[in-house]
C-alpha positions as CSV (number, residue, x, y, z in Angstrom):
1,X,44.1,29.2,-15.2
2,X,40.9,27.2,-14.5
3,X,41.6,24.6,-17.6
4,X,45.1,24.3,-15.8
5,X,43.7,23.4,-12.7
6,X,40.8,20.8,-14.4
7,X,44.1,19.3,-15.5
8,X,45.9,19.2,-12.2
9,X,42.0,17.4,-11.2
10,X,40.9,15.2,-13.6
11,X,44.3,14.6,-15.8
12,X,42.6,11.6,-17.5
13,X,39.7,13.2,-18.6
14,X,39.3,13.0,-22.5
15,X,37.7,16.4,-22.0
16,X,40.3,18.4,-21.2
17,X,43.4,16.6,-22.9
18,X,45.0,13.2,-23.3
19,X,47.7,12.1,-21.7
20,X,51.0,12.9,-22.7
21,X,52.5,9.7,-22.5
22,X,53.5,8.2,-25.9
23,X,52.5,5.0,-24.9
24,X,49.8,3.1,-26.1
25,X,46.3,3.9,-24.1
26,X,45.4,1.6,-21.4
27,X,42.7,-1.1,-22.3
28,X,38.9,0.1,-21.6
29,X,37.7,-0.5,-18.5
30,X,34.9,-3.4,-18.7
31,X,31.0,-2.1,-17.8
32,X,30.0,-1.9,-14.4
33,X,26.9,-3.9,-13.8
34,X,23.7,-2.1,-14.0
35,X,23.2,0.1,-10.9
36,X,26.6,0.4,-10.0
37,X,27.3,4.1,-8.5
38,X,30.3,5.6,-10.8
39,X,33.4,6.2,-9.0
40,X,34.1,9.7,-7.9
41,X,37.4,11.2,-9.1
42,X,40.5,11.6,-6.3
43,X,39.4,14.6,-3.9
44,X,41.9,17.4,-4.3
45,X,39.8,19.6,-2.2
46,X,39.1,18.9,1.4
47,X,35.9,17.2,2.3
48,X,33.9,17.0,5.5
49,X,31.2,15.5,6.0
50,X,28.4,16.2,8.7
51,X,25.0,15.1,9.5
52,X,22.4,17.9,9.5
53,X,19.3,17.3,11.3
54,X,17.7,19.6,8.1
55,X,16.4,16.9,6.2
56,X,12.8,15.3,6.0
57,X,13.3,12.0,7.6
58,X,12.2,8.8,5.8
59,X,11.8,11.0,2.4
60,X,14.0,9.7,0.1
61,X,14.3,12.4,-3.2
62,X,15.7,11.5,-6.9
63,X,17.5,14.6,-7.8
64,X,17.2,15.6,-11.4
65,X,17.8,19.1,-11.1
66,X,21.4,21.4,-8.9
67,X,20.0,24.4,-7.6
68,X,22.8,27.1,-6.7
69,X,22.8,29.0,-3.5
70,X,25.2,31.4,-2.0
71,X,24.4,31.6,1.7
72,X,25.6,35.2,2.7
73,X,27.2,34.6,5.5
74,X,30.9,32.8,6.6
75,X,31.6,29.3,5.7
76,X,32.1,28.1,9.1
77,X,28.9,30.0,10.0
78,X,27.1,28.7,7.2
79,X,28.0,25.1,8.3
80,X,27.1,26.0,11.5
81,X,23.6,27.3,10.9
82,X,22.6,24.0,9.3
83,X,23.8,21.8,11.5
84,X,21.4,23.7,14.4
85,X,17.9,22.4,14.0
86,X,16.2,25.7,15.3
87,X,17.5,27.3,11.6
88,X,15.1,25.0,9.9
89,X,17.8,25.7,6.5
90,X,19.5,22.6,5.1
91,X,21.9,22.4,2.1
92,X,23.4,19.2,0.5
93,X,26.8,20.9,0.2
94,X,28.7,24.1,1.5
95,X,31.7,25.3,0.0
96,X,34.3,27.5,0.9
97,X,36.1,29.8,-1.1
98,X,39.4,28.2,-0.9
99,X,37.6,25.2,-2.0
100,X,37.1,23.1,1.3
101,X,33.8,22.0,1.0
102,X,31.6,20.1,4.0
103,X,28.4,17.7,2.6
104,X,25.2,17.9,4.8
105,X,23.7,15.0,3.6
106,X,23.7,12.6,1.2
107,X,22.2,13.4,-2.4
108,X,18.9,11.4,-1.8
109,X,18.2,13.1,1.3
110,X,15.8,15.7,1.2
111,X,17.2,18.5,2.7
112,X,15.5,22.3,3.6
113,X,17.5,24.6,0.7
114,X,14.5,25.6,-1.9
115,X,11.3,27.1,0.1
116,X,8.3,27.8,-1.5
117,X,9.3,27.1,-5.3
118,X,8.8,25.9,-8.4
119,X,9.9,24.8,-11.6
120,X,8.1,24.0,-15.0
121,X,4.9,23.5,-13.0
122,X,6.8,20.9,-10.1
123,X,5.9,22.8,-7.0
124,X,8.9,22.4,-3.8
125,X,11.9,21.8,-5.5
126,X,13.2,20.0,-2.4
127,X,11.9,17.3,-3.7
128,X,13.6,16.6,-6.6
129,X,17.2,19.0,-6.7
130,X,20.2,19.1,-4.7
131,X,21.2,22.3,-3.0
132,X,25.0,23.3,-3.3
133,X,25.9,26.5,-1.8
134,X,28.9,28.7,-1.9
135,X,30.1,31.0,1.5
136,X,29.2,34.6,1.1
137,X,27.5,37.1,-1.2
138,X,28.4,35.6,-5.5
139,X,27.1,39.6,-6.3
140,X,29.6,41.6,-4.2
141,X,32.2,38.9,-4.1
142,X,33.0,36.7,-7.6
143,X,33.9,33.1,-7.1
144,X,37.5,31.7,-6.7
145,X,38.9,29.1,-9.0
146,X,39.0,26.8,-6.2
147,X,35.2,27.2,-5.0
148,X,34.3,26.5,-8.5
149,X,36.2,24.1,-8.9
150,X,35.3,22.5,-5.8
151,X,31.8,22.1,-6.9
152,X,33.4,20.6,-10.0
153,X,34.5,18.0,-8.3
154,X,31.4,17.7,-6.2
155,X,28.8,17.6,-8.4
156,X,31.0,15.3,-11.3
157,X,29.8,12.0,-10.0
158,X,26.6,13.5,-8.9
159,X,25.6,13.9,-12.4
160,X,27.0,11.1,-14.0
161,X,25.3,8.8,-10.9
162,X,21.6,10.5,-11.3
163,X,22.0,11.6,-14.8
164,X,21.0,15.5,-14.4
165,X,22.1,17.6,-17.9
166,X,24.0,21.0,-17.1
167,X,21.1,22.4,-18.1
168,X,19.3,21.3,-14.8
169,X,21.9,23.6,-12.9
170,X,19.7,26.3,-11.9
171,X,19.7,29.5,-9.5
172,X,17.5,29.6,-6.4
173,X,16.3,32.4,-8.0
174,X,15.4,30.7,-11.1
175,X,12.7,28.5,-9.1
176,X,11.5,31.3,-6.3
177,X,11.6,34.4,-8.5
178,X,11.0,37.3,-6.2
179,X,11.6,35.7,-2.8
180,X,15.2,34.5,-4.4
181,X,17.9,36.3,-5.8
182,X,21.0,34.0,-5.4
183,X,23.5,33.0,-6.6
184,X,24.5,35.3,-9.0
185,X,24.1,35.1,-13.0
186,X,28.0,34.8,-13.1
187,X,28.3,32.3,-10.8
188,X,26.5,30.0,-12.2
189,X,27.9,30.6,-15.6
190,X,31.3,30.2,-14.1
191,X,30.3,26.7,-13.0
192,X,28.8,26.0,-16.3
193,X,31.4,26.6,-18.1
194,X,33.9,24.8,-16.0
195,X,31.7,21.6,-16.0
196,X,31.4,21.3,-19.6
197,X,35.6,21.2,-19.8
198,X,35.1,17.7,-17.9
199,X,31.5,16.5,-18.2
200,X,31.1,13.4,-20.2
């Protein structure tokens, strides 16, 4: 079921299956100059995007690592709770479970998602990563095809723009062991496996 719905995404991708038209493949596409953001594929899924007040104004971050959340609560309260400046909590992107998704802020803002962390000896990950969360609890509820997906189709051009391996997707928990537990091991594997169906 997910490969189907890659296909109903990305139906060009060489990743997940050439077109099934016998005619002769278009002519490649000439390089984009250096610098040139990649295009991002045709939204299937809803996208909003808001403003949080969450971020660290006049930092300006290059992302080379995802970090995964799940935020425990509703979507529409999750939004809600970053978009109020007492929370003090910031993601990039929050998305639902049937795949409607709002952005925070844009990937080179540095937003409030990490805390106190770490990674491989960088201390406050909010630096350098890009917090995507899903609604709810990934432990007591698994994630739909459609919130995966969603990220999918999120986080596609993300990578290919900053040039962040799928092994750089991480869990909060992975960089504030303790303190963090989300999202869930499964969750993220669920992504993992999804993104390397379409991922150059």
């Amino acid at each position: 079921m997910i490969l189907a719905l890659l296909r109903r995404l990305f139906p060009v991708s060489p990743a997940v299956g050439a077109p099934s038209s016998p005619t002769a493949p278009p002519p490649a596409p000439k390089p984009a100059p250096a610098g040139t953001p990649s295009p991002a594929p045709s939204r299937y899924y809803q996208q909003t995007n808001r403003h949080t007040p969450n971020i660290s104004p006049g930092r300006t971050i290059y992302p080379t690592h995802i970090i995964l959340h799940h935020s425990s609560g509703s979507y529409n309260g999750s939004v809600s709770w970053c978009l109020d400046p007492i929370s003090k909590v910031s993601y990039h992107c929050i998305i639902a479970r049937n795949g409607k998704r709002t952005v925070l802020a844009p990937p080179t803002a540095r937003t409030w998602h990490a805390g106190v962390s770490s990674w491989q000896g960088r201390k406050n990950c909010n630096d350098f990563s890009i917090g995507v969360s899903w609604e709810g609890d990934t432990y007591t509820t698994p994630l739909s095809e459609d919130a995966i997906l969603s990220a999918v189709e999120y986080l596609l051009p993300i990578l290919e723009d900053f040039d962040i391996p799928l092994k750089n997707i991480l869990r909060h928990e992975d960089i504030a062991p303790g303190r963090k537990e989300d999202c869930s091991p499964a969750a993220q594997s669920a992504l993992l496996a999804a993104l390397r169906k379409v991922a150059p």
